[in-house]
C-alpha positions in Angstrom: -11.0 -46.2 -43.4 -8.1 -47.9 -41.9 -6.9 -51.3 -43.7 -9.3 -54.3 -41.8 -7.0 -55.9 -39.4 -6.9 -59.7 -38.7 -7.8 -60.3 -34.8 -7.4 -63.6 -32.9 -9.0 -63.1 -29.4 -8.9 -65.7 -26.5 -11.5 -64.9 -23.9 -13.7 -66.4 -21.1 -16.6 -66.7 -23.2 -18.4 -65.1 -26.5 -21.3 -68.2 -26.6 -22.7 -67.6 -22.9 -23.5 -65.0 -20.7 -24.2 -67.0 -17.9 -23.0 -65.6 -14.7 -20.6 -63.4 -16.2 -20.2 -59.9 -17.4 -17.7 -60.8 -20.5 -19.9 -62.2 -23.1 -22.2 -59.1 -23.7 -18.9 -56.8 -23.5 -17.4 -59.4 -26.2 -20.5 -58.9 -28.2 -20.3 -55.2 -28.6 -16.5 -55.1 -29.0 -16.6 -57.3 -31.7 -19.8 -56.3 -33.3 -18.6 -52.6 -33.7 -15.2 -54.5 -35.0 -17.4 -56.2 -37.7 -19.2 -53.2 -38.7 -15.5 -51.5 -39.5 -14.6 -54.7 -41.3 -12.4 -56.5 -39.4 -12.2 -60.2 -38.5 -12.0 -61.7 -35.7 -11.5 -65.2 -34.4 -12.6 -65.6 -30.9 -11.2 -68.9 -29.0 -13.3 -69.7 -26.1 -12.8 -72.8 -23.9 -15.6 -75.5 -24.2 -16.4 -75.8 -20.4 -19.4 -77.8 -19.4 -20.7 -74.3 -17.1 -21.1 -72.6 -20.2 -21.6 -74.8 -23.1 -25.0 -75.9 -20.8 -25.9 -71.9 -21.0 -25.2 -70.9 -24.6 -27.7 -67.8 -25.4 -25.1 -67.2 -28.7 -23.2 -70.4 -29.9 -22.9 -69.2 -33.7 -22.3 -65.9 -33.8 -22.7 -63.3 -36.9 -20.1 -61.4 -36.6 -17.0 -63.1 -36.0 -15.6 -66.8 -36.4 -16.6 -68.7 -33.0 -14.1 -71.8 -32.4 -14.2 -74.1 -29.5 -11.2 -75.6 -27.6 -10.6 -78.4 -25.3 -7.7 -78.0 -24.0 -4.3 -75.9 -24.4 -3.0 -78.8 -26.1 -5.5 -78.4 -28.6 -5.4 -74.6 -28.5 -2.2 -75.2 -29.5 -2.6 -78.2 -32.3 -5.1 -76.1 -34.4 -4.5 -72.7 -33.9 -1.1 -71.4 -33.6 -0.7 -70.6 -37.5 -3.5 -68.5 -37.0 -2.0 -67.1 -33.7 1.3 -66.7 -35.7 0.0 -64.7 -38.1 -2.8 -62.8 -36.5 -2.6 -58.9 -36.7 -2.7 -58.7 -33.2 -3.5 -61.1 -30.6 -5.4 -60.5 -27.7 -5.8 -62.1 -24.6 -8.9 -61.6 -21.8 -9.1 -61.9 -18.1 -10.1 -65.2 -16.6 -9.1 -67.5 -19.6 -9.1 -70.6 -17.9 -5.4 -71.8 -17.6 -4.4 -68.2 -18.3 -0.9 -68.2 -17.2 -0.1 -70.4 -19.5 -2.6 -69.8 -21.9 -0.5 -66.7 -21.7 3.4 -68.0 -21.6 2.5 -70.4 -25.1 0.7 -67.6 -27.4 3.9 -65.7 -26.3 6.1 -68.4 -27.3 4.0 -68.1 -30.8 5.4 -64.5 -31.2 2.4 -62.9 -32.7 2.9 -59.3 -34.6 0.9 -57.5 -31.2 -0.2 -59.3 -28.2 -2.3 -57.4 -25.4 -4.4 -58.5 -23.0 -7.8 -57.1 -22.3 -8.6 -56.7 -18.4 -12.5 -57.0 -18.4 -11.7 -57.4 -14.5 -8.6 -54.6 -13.3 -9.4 -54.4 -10.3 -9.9 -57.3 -9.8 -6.9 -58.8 -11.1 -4.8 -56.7 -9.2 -6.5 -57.1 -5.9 -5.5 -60.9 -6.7 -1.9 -60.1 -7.8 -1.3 -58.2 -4.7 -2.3 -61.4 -2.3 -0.4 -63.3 -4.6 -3.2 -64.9 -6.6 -2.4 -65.7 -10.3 -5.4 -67.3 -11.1 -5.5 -66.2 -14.9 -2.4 -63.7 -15.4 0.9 -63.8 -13.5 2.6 -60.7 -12.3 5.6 -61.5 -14.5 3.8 -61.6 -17.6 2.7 -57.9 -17.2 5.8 -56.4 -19.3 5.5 -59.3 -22.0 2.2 -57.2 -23.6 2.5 -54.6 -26.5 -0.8 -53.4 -24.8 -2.7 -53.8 -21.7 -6.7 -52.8 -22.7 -7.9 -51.7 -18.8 -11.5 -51.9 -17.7 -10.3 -49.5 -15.7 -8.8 -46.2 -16.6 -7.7 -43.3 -14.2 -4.9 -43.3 -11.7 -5.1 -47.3 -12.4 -3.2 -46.9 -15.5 -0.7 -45.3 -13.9 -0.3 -47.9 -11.3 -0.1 -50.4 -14.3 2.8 -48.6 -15.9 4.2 -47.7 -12.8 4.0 -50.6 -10.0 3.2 -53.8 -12.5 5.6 -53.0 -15.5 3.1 -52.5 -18.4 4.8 -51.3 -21.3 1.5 -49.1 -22.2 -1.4 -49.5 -20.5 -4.6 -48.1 -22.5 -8.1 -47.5 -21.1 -10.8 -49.7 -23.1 -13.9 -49.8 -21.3 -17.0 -52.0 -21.5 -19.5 -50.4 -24.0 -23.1 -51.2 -25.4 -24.3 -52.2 -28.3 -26.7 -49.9 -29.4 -28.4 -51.6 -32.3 -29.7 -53.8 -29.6 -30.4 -51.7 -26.4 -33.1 -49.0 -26.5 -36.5 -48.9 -24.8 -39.3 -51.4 -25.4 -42.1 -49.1 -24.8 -43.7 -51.3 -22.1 -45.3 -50.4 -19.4 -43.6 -50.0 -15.9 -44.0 -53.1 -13.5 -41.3 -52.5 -11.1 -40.5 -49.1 -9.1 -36.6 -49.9 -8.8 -34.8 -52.9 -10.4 -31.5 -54.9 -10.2 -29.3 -56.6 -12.7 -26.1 -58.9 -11.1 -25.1 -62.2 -11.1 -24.7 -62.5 -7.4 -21.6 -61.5 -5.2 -20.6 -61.7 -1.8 -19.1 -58.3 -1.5 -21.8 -56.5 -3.7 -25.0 -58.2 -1.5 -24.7 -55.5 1.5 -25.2 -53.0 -0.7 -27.9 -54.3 -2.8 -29.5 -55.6 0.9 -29.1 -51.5 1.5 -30.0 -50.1 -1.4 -33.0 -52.1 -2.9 -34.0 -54.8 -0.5 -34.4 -52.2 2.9 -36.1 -50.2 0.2 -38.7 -52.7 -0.2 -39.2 -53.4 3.3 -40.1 -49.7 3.5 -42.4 -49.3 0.6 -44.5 -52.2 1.0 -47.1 -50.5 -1.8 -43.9 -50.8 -4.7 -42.7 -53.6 -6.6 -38.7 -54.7 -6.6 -36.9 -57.1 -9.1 -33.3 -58.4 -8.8 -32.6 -60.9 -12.1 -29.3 -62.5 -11.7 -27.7 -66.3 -11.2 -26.4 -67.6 -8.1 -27.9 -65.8 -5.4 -28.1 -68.3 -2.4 -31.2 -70.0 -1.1 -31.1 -68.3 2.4 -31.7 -65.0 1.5 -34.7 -63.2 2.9 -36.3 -61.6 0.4 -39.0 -59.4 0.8 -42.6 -60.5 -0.7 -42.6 -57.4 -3.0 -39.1 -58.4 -4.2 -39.7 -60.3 -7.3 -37.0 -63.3 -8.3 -35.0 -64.0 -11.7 -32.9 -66.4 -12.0 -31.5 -65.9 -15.7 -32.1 -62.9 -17.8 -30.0 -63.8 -21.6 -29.1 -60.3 -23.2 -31.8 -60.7 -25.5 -34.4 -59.5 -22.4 -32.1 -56.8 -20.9 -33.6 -53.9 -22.9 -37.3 -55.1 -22.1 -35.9 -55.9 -18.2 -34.6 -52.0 -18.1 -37.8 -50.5 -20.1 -40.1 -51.9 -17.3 -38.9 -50.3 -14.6 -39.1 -46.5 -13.3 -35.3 -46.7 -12.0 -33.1 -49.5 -12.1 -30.0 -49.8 -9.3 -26.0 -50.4 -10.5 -23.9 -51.6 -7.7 -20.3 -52.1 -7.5 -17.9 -54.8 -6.3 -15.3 -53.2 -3.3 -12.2 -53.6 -5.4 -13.4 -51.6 -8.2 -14.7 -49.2 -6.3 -11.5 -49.0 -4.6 -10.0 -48.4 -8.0 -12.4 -46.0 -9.4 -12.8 -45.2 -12.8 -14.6 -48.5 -13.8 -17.8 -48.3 -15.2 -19.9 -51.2 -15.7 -21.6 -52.6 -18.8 -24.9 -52.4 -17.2 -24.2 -48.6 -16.4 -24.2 -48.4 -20.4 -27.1 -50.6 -21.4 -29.3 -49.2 -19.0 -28.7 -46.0 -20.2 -29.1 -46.8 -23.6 -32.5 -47.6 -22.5 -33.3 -44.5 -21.4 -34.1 -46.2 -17.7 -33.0 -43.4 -15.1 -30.0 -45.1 -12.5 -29.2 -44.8 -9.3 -25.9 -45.8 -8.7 -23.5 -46.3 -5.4 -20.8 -44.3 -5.9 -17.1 -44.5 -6.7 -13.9 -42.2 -8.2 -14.9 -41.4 -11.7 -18.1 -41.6 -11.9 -19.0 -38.1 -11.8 -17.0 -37.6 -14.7 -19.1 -40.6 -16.5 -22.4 -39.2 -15.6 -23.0 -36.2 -13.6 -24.8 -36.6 -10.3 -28.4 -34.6 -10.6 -27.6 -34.3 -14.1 -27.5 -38.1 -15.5 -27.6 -40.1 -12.7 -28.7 -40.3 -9.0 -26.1 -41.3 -6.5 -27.1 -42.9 -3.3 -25.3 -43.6 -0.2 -27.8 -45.4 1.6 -31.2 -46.6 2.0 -32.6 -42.9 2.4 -31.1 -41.8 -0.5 -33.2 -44.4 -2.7 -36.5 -43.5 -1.0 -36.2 -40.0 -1.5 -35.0 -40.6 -5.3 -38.4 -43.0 -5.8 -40.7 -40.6 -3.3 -39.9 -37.1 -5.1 -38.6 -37.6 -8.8 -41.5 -36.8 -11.0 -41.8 -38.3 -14.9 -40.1 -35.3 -15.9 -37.3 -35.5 -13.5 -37.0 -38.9 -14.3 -37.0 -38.6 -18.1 -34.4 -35.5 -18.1 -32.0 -37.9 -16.3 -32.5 -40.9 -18.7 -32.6 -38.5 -21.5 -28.9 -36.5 -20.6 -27.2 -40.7 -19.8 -28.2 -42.5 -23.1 -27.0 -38.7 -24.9 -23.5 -39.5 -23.2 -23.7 -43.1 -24.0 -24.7 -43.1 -27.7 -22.2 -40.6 -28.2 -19.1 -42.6 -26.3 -19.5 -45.8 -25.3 -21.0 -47.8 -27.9 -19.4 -51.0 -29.6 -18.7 -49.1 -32.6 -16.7 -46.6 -30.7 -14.8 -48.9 -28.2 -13.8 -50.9 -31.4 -12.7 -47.8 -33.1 -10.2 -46.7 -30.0 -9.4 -50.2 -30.0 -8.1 -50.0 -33.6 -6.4 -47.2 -33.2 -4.4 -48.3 -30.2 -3.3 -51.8 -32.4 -2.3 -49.8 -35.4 -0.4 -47.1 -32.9 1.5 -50.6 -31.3 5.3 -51.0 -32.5 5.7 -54.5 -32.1 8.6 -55.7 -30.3 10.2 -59.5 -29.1 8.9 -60.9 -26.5 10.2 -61.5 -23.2 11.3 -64.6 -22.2 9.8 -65.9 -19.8 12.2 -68.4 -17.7 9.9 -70.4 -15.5 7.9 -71.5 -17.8 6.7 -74.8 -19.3 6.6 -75.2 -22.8 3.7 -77.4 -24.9 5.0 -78.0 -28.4 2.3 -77.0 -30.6 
């Protein structure tokens, strides 16, 4: 057993998985980190979109603090910054940049940033967008934790100046994920908060399907979807669906759909988190496809790729239960064995403790807060 290390995290939220993708990949992390031991301090902003939506406000298994604003990041937490282990920052922190340039100024032991978005991000770097990370700050980072892993580590290393760029993918926790026994209700579902570029190929891949199979019932759960959309009448509606209901969401339905945004699939190599907790349920997916994912879960074997609306008729026409069971059965093998919170934590770990800590770059324009 390695010595427990003393982790201060800022992220885009731990209390709320409202419309976002972080909080349940948060959870797992930092469960798995508890389970080894460890303690962490997660800093989350107290925005109003969020602390309205708060499915975990007091969390078990790591210290949970609230802040305001950077000032007041800054006013009650910089000791603990200071003398933090490691301290890691996550995509999307509100004010990131310099969020980023004062926990520099801090010089903590380790500071990485965790990319729950690398595709993303760099997508928005390349335009010229530094929303929550600015190209500059790239080289600053002991570590850079990628979503992503791949050829876009080498572009992180290579073209954007990361020091050492690490893959740390989402993961599930799988205490909490694993099939409810229920009866099936739906023949195909969807779990997404909505997006713009993902919608054509949901439209493709689940909604044409329902136009077509009239007889079959369709779910897609997920916030934000907008009012004009045409759903189908055998295309059932949720708005919301807190973590708590995912396992019984995937258990009810014969296959459930994972789609992809364009610039991670332009990436590759970037699994999602509901790749994993479906799995873990032992719901059979069919999946759009991108660069990696064969090497995830092999086509036939774990998963069912589709290119197009065909290719999810066919998959719900002709897979029989044992079809359907052998795939489920070979994905949560290859989950459980590699992608649970326990083992992202423990590669996690490993990287920190492999880190030799170095000064920080300054970083000339700037604005400085005195904590």
């Amino acid at each position: 057993m390695t010595k427990p290390l003393d982790i201060v995290i800022l992220g885009l939220s731990l209390s709320s998985s409202w419309g976002n993708g972080h909080a349940t990949t948060f959870r797992a992390l930092l469960r798995g980190l508890s389970q080894d031991g460890h303690r962490v301090l997660f800093l989350e902003r107290d925005v109003p979109w969020y602390a309205s939506q708060r499915d975990l406000p007091e969390p078990d298994f790591c210290e949970l603090q609230y802040y305001a604003s950077l000032e007041q990041l800054l006013s009650l937490y910089a000791d603990r910054i200071r003398s933090a282990d490691a301290v890691i920052i996550g995509s999307y922190v509100p004010e990131g940049v310099k969020v980023i340039d004062e926990v520099a100024a801090l010089s903590p032991p380790r500071l990485c940033f965790y990319d729950i978005d690398t595709p993303v991000t760099l997508a928005k770097l390349d335009r010229g967008d530094e929303e929550y990370l600015a190209r500059r700050q790239i080289p600053i980072f002991d570590a850079y934790f990628s979503f992503s892993g791949g050829e876009v580590l080498d572009r992180l290393e290579t073209d954007y100046g990361s020091r050492n760029a690490v893959a740390l993918y989402c993961s599930v926790d799988a205490s909490r994920y694993g099939n409810s026994g229920e009866a099936f209700e739906w023949e195909l579902g969807y779990l997404g908060t909505y997006s713009a570029d993902r919608q054509p190929t949901v439209d493709r891949l689940l909604v044409e399907v329902a136009r077509r199979m009239p007889e079959k019932r369709f779910v897609v759960a997920g916030p934000q979807y907008p009012d004009d959309i045409d759903w189908p009448q055998n295309v059932e509606r949720i708005d919301h669906l807190p973590p708590s209901e995912h396992p019984s969401f995937y258990s009810r339905q014969r296959f459930t759909l994972n789609v992809t945004r364009a610039d991670m699939i332009a990436a590759g190599w970037s699994p999602s988190v509901r790749l994993f907790e479906a799995a873990a349920c032992g719901t059979p997916i069919i999946s759009d496809y991108w660069r990696g994912l064969d090497e995830l879960l092999p086509h036939g074997q774990a998963i069912i790729i589709a290119h197009g609306t065909e290719d999810v008729v066919e998959a719900l026409s002709t897979a029989d239960d044992q079809k359907r069971a052998a795939i489920a059965a070979a994905a949560r093998e290859k989950v459980l064995q590699g992608h649970t919170g326990l083992a992202r934590s423990r590669e996690l770990v490993e990287a920190l403790q492999a880190l030799q800590p170095q000064a920080r770059v300054e970083q000339p324009d700037r604005q400085r807060i005195s904590a």
